[in-house]
PDB file as gemmi writes it, atoms N, CA and C in Angstrom:
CRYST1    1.000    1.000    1.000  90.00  90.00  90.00 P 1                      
ATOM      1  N   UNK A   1     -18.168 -23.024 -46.377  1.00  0.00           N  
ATOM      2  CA  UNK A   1     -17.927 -21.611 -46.210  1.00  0.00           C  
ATOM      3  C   UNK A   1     -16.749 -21.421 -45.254  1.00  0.00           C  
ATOM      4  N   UNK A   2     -15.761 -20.542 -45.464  1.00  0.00           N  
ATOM      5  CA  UNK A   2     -14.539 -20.524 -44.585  1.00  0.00           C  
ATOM      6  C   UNK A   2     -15.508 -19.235 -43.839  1.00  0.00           C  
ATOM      7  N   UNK A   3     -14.185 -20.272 -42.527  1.00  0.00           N  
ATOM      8  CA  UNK A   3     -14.539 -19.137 -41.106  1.00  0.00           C  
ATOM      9  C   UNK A   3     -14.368 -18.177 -41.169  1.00  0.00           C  
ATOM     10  N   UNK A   4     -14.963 -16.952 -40.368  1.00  0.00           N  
ATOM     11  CA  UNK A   4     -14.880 -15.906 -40.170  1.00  0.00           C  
ATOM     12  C   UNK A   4     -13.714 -15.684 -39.011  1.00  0.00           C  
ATOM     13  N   UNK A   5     -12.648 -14.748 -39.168  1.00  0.00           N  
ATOM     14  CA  UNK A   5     -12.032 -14.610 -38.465  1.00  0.00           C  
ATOM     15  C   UNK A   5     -12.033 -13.087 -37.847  1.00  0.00           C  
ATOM     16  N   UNK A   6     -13.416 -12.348 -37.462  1.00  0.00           N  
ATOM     17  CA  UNK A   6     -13.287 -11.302 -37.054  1.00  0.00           C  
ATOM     18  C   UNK A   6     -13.433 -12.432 -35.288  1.00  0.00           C  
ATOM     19  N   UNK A   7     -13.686 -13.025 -34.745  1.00  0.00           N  
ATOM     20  CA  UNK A   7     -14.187 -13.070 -32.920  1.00  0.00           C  
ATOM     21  C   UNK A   7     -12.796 -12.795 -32.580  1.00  0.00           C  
ATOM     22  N   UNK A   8     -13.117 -12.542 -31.758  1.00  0.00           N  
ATOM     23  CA  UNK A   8     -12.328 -12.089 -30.506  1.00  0.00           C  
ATOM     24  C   UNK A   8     -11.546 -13.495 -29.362  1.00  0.00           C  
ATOM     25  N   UNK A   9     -10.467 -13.552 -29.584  1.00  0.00           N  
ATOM     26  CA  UNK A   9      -9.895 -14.461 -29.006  1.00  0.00           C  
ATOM     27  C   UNK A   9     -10.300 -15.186 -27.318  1.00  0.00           C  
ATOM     28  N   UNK A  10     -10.398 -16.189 -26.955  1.00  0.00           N  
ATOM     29  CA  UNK A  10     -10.710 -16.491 -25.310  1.00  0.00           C  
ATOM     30  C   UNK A  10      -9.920 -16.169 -25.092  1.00  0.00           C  
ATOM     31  N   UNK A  11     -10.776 -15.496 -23.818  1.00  0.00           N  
ATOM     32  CA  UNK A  11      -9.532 -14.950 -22.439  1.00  0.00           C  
ATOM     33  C   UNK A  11      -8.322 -15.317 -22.233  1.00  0.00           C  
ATOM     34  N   UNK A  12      -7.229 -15.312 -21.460  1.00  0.00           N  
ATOM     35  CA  UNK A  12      -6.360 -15.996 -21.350  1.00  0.00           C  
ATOM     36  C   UNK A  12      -6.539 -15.844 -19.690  1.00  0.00           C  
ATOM     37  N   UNK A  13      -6.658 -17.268 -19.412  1.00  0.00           N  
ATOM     38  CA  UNK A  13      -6.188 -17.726 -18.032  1.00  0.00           C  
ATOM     39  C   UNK A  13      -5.377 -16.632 -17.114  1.00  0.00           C  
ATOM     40  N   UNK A  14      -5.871 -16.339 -15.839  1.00  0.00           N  
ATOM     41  CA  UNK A  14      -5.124 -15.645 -15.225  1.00  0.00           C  
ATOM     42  C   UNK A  14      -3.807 -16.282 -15.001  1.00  0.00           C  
ATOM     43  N   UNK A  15      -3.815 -17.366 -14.387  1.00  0.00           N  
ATOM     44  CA  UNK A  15      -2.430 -18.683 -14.372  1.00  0.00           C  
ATOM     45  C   UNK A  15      -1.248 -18.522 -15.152  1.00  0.00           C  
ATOM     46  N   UNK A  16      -1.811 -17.771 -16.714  1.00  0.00           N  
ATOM     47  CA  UNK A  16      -0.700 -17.451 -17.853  1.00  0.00           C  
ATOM     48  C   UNK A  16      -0.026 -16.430 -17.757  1.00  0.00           C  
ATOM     49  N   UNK A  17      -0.923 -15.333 -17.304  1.00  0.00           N  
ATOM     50  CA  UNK A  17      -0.492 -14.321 -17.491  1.00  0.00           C  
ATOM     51  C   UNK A  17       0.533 -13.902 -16.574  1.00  0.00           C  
ATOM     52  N   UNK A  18       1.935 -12.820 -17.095  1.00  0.00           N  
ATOM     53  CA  UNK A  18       3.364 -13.234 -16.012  1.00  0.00           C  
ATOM     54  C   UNK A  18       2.967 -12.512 -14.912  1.00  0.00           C  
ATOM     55  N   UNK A  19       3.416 -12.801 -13.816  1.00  0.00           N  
ATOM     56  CA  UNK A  19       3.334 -11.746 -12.473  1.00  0.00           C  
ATOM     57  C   UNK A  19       4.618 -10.990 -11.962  1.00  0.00           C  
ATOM     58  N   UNK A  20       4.766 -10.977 -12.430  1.00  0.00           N  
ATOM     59  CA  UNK A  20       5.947  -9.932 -12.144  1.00  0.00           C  
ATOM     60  C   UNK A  20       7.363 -10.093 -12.778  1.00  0.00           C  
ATOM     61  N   UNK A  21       8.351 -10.630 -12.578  1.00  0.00           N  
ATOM     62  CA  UNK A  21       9.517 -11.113 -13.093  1.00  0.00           C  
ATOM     63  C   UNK A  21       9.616 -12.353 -14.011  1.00  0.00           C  
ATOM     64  N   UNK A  22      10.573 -12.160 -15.067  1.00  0.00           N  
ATOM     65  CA  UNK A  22      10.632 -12.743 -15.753  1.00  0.00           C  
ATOM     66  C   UNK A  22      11.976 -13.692 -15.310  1.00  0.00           C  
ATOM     67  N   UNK A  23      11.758 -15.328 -15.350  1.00  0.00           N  
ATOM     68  CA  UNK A  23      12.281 -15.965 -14.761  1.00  0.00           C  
ATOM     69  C   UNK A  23      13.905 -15.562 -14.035  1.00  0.00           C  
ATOM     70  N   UNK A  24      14.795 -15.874 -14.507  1.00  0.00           N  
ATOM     71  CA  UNK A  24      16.342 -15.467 -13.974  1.00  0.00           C  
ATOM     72  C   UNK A  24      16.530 -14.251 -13.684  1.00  0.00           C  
ATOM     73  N   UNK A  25      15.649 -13.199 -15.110  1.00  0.00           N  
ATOM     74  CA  UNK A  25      16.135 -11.584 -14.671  1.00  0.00           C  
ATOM     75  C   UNK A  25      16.155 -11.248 -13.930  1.00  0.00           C  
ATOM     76  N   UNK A  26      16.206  -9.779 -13.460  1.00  0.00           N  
ATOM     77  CA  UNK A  26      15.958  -9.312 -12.632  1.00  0.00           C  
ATOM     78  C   UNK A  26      14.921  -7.590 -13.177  1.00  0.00           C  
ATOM     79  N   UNK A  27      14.578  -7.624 -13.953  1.00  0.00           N  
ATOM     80  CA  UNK A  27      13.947  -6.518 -14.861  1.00  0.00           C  
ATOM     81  C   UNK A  27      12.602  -6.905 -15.062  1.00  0.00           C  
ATOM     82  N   UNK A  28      12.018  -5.939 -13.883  1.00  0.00           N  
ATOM     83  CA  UNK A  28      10.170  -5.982 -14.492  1.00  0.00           C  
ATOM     84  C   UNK A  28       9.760  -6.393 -15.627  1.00  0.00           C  
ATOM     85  N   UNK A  29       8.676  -7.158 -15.722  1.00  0.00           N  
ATOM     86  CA  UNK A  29       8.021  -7.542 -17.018  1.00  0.00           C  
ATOM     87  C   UNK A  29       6.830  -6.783 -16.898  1.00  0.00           C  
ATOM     88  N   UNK A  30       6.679  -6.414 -15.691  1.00  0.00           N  
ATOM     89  CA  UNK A  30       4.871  -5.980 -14.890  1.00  0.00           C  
ATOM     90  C   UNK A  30       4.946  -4.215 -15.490  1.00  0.00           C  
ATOM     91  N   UNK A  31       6.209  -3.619 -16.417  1.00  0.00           N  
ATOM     92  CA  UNK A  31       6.132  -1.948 -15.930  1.00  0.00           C  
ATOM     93  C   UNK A  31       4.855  -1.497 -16.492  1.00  0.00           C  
ATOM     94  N   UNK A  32       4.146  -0.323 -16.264  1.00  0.00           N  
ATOM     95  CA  UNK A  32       2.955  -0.048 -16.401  1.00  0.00           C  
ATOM     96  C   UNK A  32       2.599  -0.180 -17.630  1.00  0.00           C  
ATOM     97  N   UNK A  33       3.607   1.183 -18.040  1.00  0.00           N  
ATOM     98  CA  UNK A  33       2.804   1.268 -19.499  1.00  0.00           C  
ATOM     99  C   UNK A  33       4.047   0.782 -20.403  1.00  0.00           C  
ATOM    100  N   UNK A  34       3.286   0.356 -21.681  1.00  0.00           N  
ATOM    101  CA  UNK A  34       3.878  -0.328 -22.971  1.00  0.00           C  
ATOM    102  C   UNK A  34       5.076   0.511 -23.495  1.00  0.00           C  
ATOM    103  N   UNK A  35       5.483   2.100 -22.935  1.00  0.00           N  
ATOM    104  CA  UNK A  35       6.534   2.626 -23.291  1.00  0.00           C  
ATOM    105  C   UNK A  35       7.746   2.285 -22.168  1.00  0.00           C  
ATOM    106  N   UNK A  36       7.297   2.607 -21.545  1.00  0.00           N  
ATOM    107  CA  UNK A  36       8.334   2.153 -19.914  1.00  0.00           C  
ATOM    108  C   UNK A  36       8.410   0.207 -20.387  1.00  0.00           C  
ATOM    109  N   UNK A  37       7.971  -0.633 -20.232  1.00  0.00           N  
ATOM    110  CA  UNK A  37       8.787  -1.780 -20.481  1.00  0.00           C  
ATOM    111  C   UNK A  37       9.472  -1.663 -21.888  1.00  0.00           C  
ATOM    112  N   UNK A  38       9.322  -1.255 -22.914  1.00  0.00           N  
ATOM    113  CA  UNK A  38       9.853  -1.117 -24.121  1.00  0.00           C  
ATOM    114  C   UNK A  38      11.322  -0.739 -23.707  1.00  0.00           C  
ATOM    115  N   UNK A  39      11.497   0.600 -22.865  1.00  0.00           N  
ATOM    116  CA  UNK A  39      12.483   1.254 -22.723  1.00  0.00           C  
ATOM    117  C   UNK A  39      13.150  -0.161 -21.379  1.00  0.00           C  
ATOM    118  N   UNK A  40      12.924  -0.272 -20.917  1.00  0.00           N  
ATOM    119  CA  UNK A  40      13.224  -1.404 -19.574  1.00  0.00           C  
ATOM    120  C   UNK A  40      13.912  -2.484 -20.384  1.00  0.00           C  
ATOM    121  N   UNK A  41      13.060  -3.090 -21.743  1.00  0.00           N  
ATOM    122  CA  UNK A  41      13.833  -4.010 -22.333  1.00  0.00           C  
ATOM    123  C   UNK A  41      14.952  -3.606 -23.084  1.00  0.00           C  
ATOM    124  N   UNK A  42      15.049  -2.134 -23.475  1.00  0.00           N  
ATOM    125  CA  UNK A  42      16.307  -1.989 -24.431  1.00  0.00           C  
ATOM    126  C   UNK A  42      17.592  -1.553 -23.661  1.00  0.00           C  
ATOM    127  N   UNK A  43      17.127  -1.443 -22.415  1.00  0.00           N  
ATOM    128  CA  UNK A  43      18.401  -1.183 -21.172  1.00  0.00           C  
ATOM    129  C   UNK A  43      18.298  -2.593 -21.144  1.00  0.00           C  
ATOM    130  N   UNK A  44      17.717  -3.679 -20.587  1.00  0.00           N  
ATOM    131  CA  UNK A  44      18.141  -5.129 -20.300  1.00  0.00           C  
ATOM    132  C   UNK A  44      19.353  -5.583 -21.428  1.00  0.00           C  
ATOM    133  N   UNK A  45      18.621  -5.200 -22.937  1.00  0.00           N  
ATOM    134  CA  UNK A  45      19.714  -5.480 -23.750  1.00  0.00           C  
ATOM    135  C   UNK A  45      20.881  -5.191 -23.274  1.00  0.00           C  
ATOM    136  N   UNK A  46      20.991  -3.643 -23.443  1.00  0.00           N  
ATOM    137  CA  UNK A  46      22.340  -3.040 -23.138  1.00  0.00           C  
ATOM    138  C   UNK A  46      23.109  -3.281 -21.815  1.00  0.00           C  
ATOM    139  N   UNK A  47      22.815  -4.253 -21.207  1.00  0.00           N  
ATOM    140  CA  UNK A  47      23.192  -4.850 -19.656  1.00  0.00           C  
ATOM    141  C   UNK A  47      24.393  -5.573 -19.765  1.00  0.00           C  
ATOM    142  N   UNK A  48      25.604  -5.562 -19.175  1.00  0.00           N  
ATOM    143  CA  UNK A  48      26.111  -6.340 -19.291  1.00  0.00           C  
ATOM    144  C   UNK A  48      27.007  -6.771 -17.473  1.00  0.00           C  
ATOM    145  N   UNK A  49      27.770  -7.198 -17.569  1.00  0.00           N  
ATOM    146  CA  UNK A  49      28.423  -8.016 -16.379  1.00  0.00           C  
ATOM    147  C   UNK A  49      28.860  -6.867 -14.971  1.00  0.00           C  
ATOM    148  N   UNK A  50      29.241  -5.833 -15.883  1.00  0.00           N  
ATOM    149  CA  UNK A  50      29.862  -4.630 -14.809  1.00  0.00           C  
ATOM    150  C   UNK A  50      28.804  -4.047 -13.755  1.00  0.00           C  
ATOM    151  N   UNK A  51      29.333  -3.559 -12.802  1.00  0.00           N  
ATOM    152  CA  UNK A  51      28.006  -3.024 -12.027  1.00  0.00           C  
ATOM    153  C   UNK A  51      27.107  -1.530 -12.569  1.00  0.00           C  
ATOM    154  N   UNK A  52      28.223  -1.031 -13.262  1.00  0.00           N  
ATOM    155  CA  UNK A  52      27.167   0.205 -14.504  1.00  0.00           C  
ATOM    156  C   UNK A  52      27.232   0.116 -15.532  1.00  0.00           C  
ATOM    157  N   UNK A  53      25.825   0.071 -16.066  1.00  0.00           N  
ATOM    158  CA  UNK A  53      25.760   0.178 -17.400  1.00  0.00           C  
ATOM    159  C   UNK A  53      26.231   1.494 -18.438  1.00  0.00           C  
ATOM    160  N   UNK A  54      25.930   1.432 -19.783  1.00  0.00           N  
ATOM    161  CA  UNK A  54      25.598   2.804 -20.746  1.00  0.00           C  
ATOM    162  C   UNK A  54      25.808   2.310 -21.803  1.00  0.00           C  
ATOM    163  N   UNK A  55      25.255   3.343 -22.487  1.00  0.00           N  
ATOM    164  CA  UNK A  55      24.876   4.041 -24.081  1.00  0.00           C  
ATOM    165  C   UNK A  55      25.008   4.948 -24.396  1.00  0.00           C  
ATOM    166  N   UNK A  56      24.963   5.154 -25.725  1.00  0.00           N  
ATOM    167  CA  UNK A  56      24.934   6.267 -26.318  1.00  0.00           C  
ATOM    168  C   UNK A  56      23.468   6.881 -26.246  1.00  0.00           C  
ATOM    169  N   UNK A  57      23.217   8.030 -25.688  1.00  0.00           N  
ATOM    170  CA  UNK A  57      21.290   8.492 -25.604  1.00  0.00           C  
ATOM    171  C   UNK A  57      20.410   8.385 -27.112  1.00  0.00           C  
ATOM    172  N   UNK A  58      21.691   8.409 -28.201  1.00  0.00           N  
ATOM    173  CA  UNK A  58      21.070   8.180 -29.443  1.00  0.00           C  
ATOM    174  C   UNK A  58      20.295   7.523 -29.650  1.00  0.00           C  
ATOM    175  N   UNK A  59      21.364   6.065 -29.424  1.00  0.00           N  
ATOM    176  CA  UNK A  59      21.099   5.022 -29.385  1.00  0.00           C  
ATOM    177  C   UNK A  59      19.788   4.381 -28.793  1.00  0.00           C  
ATOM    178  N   UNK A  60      19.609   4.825 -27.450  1.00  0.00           N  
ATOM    179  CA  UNK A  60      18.677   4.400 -26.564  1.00  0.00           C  
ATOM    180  C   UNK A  60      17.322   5.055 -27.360  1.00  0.00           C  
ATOM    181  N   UNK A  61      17.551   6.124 -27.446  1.00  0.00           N  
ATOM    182  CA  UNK A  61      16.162   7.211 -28.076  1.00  0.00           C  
ATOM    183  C   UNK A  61      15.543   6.943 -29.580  1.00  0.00           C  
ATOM    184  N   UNK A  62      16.831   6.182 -29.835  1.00  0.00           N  
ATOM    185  CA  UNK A  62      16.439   5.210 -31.814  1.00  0.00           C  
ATOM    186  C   UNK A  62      15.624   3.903 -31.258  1.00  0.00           C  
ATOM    187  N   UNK A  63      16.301   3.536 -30.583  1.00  0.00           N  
ATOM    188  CA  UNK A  63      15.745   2.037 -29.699  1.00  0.00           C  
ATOM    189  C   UNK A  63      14.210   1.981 -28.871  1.00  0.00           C  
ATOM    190  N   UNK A  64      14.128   3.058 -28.634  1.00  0.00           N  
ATOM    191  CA  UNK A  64      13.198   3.251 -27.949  1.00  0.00           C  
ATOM    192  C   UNK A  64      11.620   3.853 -28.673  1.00  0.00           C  
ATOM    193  N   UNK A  65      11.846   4.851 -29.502  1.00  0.00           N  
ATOM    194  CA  UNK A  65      11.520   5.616 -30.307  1.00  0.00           C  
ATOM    195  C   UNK A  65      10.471   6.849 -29.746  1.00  0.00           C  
ATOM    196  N   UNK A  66      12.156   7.073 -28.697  1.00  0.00           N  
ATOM    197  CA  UNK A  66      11.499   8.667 -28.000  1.00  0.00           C  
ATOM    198  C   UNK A  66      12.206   9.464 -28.052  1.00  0.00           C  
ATOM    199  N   UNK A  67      11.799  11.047 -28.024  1.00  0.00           N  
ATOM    200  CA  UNK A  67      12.847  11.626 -27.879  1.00  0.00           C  
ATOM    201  C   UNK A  67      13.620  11.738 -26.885  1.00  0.00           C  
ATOM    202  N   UNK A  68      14.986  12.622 -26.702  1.00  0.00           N  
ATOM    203  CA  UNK A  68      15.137  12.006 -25.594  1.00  0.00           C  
ATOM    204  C   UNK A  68      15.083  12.502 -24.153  1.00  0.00           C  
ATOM    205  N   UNK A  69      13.910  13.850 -24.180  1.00  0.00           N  
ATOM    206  CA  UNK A  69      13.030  14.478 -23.259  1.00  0.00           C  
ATOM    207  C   UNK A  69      12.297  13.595 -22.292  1.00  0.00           C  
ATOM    208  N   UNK A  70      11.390  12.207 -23.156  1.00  0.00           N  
ATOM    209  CA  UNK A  70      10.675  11.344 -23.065  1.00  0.00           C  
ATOM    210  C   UNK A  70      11.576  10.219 -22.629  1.00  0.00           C  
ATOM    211  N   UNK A  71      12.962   9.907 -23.228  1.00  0.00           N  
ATOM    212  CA  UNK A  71      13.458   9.048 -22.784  1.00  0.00           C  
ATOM    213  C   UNK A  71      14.233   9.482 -21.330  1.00  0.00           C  
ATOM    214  N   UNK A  72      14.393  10.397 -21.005  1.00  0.00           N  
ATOM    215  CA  UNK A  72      14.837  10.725 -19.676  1.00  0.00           C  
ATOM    216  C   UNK A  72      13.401  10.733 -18.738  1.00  0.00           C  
ATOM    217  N   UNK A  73      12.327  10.922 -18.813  1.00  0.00           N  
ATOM    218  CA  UNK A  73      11.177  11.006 -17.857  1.00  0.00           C  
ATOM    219  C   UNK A  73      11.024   9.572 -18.206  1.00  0.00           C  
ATOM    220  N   UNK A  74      11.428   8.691 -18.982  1.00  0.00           N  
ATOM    221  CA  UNK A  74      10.647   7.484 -18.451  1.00  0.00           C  
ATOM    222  C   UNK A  74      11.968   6.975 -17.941  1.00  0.00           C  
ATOM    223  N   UNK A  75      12.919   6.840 -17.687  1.00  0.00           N  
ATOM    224  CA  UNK A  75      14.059   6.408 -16.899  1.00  0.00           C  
ATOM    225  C   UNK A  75      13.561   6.786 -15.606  1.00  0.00           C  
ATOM    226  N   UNK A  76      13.993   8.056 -15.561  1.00  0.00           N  
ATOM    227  CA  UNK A  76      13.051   8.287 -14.049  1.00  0.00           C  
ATOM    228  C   UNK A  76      11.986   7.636 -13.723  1.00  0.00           C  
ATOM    229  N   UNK A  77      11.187   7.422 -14.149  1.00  0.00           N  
ATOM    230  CA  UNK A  77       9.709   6.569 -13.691  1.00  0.00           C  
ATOM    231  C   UNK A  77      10.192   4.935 -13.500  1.00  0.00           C  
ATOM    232  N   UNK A  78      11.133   4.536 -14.111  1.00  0.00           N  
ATOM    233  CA  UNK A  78      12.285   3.271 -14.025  1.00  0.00           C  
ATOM    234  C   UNK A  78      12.836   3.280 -12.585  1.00  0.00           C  
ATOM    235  N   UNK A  79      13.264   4.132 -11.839  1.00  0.00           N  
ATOM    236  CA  UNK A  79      13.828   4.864 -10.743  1.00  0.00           C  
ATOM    237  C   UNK A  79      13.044   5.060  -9.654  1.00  0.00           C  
ATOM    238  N   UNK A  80      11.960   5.829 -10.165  1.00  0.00           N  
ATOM    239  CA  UNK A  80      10.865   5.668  -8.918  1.00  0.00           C  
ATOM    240  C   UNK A  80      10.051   4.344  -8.405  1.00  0.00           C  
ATOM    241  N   UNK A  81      10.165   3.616  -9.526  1.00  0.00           N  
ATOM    242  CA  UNK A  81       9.331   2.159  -9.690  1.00  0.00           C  
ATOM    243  C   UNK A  81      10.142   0.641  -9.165  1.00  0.00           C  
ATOM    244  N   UNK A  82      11.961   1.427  -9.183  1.00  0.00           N  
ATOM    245  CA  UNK A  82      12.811   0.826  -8.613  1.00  0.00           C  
ATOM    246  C   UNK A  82      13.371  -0.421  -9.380  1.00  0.00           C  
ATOM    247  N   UNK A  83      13.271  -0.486 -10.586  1.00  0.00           N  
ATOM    248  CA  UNK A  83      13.865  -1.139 -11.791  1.00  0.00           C  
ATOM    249  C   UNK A  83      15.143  -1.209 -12.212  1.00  0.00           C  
ATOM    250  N   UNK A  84      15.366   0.742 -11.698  1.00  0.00           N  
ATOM    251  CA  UNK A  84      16.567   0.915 -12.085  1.00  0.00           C  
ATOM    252  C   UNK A  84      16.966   1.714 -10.422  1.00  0.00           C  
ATOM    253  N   UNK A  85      18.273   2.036 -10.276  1.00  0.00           N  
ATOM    254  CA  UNK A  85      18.894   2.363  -8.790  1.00  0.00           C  
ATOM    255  C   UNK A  85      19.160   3.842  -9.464  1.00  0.00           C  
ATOM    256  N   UNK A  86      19.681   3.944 -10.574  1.00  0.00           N  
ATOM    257  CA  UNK A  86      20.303   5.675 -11.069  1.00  0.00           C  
ATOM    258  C   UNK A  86      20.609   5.415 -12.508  1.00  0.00           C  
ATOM    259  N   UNK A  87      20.547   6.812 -12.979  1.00  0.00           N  
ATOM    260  CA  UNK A  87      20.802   6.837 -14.264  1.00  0.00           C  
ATOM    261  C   UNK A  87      21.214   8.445 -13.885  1.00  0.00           C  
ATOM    262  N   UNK A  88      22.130   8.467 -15.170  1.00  0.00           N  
ATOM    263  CA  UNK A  88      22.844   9.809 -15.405  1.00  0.00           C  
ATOM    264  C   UNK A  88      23.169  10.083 -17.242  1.00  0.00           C  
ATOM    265  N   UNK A  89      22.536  11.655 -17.418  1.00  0.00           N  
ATOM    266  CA  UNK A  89      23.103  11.270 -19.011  1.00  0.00           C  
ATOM    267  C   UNK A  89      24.063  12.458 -18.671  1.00  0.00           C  
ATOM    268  N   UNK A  90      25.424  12.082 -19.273  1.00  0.00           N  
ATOM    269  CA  UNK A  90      26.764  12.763 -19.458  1.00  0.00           C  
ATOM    270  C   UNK A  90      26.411  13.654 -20.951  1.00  0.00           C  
ATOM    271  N   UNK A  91      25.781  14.816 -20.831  1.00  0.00           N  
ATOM    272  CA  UNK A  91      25.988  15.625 -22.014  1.00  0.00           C  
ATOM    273  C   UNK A  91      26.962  15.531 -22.771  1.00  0.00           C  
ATOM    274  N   UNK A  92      28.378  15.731 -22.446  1.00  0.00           N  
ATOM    275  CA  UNK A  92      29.042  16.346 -22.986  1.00  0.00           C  
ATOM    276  C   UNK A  92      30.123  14.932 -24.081  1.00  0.00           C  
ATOM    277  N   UNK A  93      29.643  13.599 -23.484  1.00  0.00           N  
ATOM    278  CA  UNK A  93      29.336  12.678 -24.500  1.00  0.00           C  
ATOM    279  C   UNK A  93      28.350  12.489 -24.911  1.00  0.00           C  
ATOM    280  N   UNK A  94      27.373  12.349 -24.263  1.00  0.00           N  
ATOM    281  CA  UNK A  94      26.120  12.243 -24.698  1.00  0.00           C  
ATOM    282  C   UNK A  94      25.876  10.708 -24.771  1.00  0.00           C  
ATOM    283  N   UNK A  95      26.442  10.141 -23.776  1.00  0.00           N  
ATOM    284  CA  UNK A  95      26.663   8.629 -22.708  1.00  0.00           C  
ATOM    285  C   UNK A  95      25.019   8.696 -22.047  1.00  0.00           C  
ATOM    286  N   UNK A  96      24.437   7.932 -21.791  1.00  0.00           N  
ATOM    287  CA  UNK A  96      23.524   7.248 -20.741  1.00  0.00           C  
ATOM    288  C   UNK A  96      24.131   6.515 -19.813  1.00  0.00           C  
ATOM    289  N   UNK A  97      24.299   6.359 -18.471  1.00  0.00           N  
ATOM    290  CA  UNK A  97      24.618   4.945 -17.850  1.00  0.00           C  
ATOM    291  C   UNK A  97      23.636   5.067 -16.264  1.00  0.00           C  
ATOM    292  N   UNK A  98      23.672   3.980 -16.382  1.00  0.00           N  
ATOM    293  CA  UNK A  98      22.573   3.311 -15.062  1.00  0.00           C  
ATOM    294  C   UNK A  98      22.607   2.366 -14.295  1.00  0.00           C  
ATOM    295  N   UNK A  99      22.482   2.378 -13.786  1.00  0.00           N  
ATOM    296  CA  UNK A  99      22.804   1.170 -12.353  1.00  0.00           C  
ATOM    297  C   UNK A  99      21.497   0.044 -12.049  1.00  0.00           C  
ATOM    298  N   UNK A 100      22.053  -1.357 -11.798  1.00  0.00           N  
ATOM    299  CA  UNK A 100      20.528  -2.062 -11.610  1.00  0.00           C  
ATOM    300  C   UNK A 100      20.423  -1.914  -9.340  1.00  0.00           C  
ATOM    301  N   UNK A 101      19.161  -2.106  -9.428  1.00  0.00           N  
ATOM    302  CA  UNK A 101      19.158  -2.409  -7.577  1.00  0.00           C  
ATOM    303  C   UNK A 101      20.158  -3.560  -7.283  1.00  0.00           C  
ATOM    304  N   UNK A 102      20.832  -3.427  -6.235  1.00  0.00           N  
ATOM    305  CA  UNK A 102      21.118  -4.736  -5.717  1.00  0.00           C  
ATOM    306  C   UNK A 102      20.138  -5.857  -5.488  1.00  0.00           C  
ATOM    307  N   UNK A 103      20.564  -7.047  -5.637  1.00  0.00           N  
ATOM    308  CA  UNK A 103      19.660  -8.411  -5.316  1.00  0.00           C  
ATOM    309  C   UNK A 103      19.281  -8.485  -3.886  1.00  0.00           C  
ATOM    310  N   UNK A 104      18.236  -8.508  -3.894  1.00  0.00           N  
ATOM    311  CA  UNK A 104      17.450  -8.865  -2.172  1.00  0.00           C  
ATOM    312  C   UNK A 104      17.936 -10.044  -1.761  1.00  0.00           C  
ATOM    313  N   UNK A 105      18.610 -10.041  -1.023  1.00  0.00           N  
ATOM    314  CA  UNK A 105      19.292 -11.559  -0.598  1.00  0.00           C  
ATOM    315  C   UNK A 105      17.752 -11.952   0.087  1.00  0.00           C  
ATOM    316  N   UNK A 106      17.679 -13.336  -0.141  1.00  0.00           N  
ATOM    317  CA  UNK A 106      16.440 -14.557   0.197  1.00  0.00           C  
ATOM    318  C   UNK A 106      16.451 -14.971   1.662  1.00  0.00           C  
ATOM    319  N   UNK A 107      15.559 -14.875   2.228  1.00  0.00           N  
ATOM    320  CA  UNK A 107      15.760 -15.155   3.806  1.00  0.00           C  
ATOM    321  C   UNK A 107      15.293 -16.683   3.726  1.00  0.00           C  
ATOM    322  N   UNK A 108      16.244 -17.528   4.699  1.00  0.00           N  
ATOM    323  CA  UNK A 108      15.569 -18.828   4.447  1.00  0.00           C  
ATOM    324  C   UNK A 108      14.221 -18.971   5.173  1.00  0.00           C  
ATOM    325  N   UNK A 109      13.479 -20.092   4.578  1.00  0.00           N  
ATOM    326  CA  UNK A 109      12.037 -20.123   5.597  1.00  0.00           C  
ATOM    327  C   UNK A 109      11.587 -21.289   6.302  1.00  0.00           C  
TER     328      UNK A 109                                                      
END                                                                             
């Protein structure tokens, strides 16, 4: 008789599960809810070398799949949570751009 595959998977080890940062990044893996890291990862995408980022809000709000009422309150919550340093959307392109925190320099121990 083949197995039944309704059970419910074992736990997973606390040990596995990530704690906070994802190795090199610097971009929460921990954000609360499943819309805020969604949006966290499609700014990581859009990251590149300069010290500010941007997009098009289209873009971000297709990527994301919010409007972009929703995609501006969860930036902010990015901001308060300290993920992100600022964000600004330029209406009149209709640009996103955002800034990451500076790196905590490491105190030796």
């Amino acid at each position: 008789m083949p197995q039944c595959w309704t059970r419910r998977p074992a736990a997973v080890p606390a040990a596995v599960l990530p704690t906070g940062r994802c190795g090199r990044c610097r971009w929460s893996c921990l954000a609360t809810a499943p819309a805020l890291r969604l949006t966290a990862l499609v700014l990581a995408a859009h990251t590149g070398a300069r010290p500010e980022h941007s997009t098009d809000m289209d873009i971000l709000t297709r990527l994301c799949g919010h409007s972009p009422q929703q995609t501006g309150e969860l930036l902010d919550r990015l901001v308060t949570t300290r993920t992100l340093r600022a964000w600004h959307h330029n209406r009149e392109t209709d640009a996103v751009s955002w800034q990451l925190p500076q790196p905590q320099a490491r105190t030796p121990t």
